[in-house]
N, C-alpha and C positions, 0 to 999 in steps of 0.2 A: 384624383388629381386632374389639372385640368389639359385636355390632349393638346399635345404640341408637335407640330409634323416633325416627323423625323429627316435632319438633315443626312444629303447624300453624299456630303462628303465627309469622312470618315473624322479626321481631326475637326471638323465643324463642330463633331457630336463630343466629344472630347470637352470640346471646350463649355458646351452647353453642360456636360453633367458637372465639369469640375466648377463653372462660375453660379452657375442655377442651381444644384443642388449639393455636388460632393466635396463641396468644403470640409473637411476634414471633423468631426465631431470631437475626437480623439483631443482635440488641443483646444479645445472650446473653453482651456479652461486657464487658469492658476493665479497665485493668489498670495497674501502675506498676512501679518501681524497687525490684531488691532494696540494702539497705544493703553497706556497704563490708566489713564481716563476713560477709558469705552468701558458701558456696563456690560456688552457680552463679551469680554476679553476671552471667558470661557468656553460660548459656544463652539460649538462643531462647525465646519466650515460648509458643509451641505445642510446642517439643518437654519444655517443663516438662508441659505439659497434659497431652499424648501420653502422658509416661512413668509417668500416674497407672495403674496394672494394674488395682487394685480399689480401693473405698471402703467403708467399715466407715462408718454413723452413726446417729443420731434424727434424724429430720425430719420436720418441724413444716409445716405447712400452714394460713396462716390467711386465710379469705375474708370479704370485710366487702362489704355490700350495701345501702344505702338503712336504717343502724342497726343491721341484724342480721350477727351473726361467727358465723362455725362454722369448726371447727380437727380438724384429724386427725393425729395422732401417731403414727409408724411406725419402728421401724428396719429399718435399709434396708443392703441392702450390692450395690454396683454395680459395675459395667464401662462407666467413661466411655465413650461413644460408640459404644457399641451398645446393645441391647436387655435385654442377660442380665441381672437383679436378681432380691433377694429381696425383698420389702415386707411386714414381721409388723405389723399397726395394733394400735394399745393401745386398751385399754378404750374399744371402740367400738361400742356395744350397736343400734347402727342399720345397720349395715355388716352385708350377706349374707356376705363376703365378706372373712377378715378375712387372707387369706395369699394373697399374688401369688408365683409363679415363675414364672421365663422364663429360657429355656436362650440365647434368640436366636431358635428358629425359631418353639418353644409356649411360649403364656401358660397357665401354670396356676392356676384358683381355686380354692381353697378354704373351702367355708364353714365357720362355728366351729369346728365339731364333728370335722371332716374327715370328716364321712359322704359327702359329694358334692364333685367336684375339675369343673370344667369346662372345657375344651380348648379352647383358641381355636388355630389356622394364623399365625401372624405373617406378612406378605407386605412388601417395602419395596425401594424404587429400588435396582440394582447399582451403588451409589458409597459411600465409604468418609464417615463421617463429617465434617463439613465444620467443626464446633465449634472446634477447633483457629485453621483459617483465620479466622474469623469475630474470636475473639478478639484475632488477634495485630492484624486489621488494625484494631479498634476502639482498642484500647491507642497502637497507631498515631495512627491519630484524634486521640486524647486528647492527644500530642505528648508521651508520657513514654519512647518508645523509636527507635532509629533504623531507617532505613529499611531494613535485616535483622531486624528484630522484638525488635532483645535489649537491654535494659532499659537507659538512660543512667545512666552513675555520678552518682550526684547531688553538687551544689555542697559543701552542709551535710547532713550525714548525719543520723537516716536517711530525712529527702523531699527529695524534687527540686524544683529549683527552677524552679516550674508557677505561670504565675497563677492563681489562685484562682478568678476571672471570665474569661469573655470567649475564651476557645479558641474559635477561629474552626471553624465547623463544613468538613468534609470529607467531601462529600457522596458523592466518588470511592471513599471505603472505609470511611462509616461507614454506604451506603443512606439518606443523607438526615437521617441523629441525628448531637448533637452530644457527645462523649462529655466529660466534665472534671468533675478529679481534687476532690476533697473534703475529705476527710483521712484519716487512718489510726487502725483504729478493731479492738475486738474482738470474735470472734463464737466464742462456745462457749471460750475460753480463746485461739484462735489469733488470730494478728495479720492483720487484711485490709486493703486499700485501697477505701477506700468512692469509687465511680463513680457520676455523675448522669449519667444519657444524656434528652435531651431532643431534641424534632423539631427540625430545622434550621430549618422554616420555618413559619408561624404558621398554628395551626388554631382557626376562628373557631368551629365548631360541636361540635370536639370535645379535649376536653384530655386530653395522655396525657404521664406521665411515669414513670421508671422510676431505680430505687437497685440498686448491686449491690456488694457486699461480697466482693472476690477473693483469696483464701490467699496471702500474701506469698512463700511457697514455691512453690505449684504452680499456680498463677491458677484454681483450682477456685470458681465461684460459693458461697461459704460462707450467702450469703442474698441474694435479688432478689426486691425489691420493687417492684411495678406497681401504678400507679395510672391509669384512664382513664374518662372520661365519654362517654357515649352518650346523646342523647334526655333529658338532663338528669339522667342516673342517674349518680352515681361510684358506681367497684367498686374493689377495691382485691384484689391475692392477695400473700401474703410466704412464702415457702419456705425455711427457714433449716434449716442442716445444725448439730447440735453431736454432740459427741463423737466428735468425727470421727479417723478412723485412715485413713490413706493406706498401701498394698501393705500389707496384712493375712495373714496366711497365713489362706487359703480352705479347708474342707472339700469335698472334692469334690462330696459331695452335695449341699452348698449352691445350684445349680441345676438341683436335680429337685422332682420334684413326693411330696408323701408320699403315697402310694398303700400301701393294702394288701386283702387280700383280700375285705376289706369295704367297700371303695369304691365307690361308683359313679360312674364316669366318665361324662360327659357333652359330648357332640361336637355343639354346636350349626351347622347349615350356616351357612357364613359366604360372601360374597363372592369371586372367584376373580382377581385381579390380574396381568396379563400385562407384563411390563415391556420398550419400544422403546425402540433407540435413534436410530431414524428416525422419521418421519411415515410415510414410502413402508412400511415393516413395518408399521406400526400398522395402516394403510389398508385394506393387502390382510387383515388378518385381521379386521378389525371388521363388521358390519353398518350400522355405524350411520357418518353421514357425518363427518365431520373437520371442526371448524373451521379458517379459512386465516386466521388473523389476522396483522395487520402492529403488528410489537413495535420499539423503538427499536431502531438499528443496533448498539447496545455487547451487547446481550442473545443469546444462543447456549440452544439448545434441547439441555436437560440429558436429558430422557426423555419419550417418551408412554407412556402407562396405557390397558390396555382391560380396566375390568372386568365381570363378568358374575355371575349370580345374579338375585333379586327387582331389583335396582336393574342395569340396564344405563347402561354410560356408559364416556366415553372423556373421556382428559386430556393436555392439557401443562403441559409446565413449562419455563419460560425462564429464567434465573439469568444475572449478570455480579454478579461485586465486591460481592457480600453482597444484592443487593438481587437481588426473584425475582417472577416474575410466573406465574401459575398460570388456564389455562383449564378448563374443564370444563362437561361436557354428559350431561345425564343423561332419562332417560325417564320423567321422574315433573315435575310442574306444582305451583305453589301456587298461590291468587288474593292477586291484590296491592291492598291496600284504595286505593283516592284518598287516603287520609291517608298514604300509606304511599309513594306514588310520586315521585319525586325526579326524573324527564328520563324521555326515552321514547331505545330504541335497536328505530330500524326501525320508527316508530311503537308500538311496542308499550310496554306503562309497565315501569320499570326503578326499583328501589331503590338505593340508595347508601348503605350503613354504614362509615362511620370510625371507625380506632380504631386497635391497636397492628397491624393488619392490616387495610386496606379492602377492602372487598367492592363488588360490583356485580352483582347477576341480574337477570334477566329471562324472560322465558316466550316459547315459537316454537312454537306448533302444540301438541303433545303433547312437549316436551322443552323442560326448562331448561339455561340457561344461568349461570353463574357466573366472574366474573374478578377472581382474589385480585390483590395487589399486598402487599411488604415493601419499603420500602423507595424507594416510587415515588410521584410526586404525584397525585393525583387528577384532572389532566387527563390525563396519562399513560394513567392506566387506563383513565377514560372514552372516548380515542382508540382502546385496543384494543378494547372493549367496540364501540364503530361499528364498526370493520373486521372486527370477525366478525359481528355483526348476526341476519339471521335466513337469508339466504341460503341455509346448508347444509342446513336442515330438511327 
């Protein structure tokens, strides 16, 4: 990944994980009914996904913040559910960087000019994509398919017949959102089913809700739209794909990097990510000590991380039925203002940000602490956040 300085102020970092990366996976998804004329009225709603190869489109990015928008336009050609893309941004005279490749293993940048290409290392968990799963069971959720994942013929063609309100949320496969159906609507010329996915259960201090527009063909997110308050700030991001061509014929070259004799390539060191599938492996190869935290009994430990470089740290990851809990410990401290502090774990003072992903850190000696949640209540996390406490330090 590519290093990005760590902000010092504590909600800074907050907001960089929830807008840059922790958008919620969990709700990435859901979905409806194809009509009575679609020849795969039968398929399975993940093997629709699955069978997208590549994506040809323009995609729009637009962030709205306390009255100010900024928008970036890119065409883009992908490989659902892995890494590989091309990203060329349009007339974007602020952007170093205006040509991304990735083959899957390297990120390549390039600025304007293509004088200089910089190389990032990609590193990432050994498991396959889970976007697939995530969908079929939120679609689920939503009560528009049955319990093999493949689309109900509907009553009156071509919607099914969904109440409108009131889908009882299912907390078992949606991580705690309630997914239900909106109507059917256009996005770039194709037809989608527009999805409201909203918390299951009521958040007093922080409001978050989300819109997703899914390709009546291939349940591909055509646009998702996020909206969540924090500290009394709404943010809002909408990512909408048009012109879109599904299995495209691909140029080969299409995930390299444009290098030529006059280039100069540039390998910045990056972080070094080891990936377990035990604790006992991680243990023995780590210096640094393991948190032992105690996770609800449905939760099964997907991987731990040990990485290394400037920032030493180790991690887990516990996952069940979309919803995912994530530890981490790292050798670097922030100070945490008295306005800032929300509970104490182990006496020491501990933040809590809510939002389409909650967070919880804290500080132990010379190493923090950090315990994500998707999908999980906030007492939830707080109960892990005690069980690992400060003990290992």
């Amino acid at each position: 990944m590519t290093k990005i300085p760590l902000p010092t102020n504590r909600r800074s970092l907050v907001v960089l994980l929830v807008v840059g990366v922790a958008l919620p996976a969990v709700i990435w998804s859901s979905g409806l009914v194809a009509t009575d004329s679609s020849p795969s009225v039968d398929a399975n709603v993940s093997e629709r996904y699955n069978s997208i190869d590549t994506l040809d489109a323009t995609r729009t990015v637009v962030h709205q913040e306390n009255g100010t928008t900024t928008r970036t336009v890119a065409d883009v050609t992908l490989v659902p559910g892995t890494d590989k893309k091309r990203v060329q941004f349009q007339q974007d005279s602020s952007r170093r960087y205006t040509l991304q490749v990735s083959n899957g293993s390297t990120l390549w940048l390039h600025t304007r000019n293509r004088s200089t290409v910089t190389a990032i290392n990609l590193t990432g968990p050994p498991a396959e994509s889970v976007t697939p799963l995530r969908l079929q069971r939120l679609v689920t959720a939503a009560g528009l398919t049955d319990e093999s994942g493949r689309p109900q013929a509907p009553d009156v063609a071509p919607l099914p017949v969904v109440p409108r309100h009131g889908v009882a949320p299912d907390t078992n496969t949606s991580g705690g959102y309630t997914a239900e159906y909106v109507e059917t609507a256009s996005v770039g010329g194709r037809g989608a089913y527009v999805i409201s996915v909203t918390p299951a259960t009521d958040q007093t201090d922080t409001q978050f809700r989300q819109r997703l527009w899914l390709d009546t063909e291939r349940f591909y997110p055509l646009r998702k739209q996020t909206e969540w308050t924090i500290d009394g700030t709404t943010r809002s991001m909408t990512t909408t794909y048009t012109n879109v061509t599904f299995d495209p014929q691909v140029p080969a070259d299409t995930f390299r990097p444009e290098i030529t004799a006059e280039t100069t390539v540039e390998r910045p060191e990056t972080p070094k990510t080891e990936w377990y599938h035990s604790v006992d492996r991680l243990r023995a190869q780590s210096s640094v000590s393991i948190p032992n935290p105690t996770v609800p009994a449905e939760f099964e430990l997907t991987y731990a991380t040990r990485t290394t470089g400037r920032i030493q740290s180790v991690g887990l990851r516990y996952a069940t039925e979309g919803r995912r809990i994530t530890i981490a410990k790292y050798n670097i401290t922030y100070a945490i203002d008295s306005e800032d502090q929300d509970l104490t774990i182990d006496d020491r003072p501990a933040t809590l940000d809510r939002g389409p992903t909650t967070s919880l850190s804290w500080n132990c000696d010379q190493y923090r602490y950090t315990v994500r949640g998707t999908g999980v209540s906030t007492d939830e996390l707080v109960a892990v956040g005690q069980s690992v406490g400060c003990s290992n330090s």
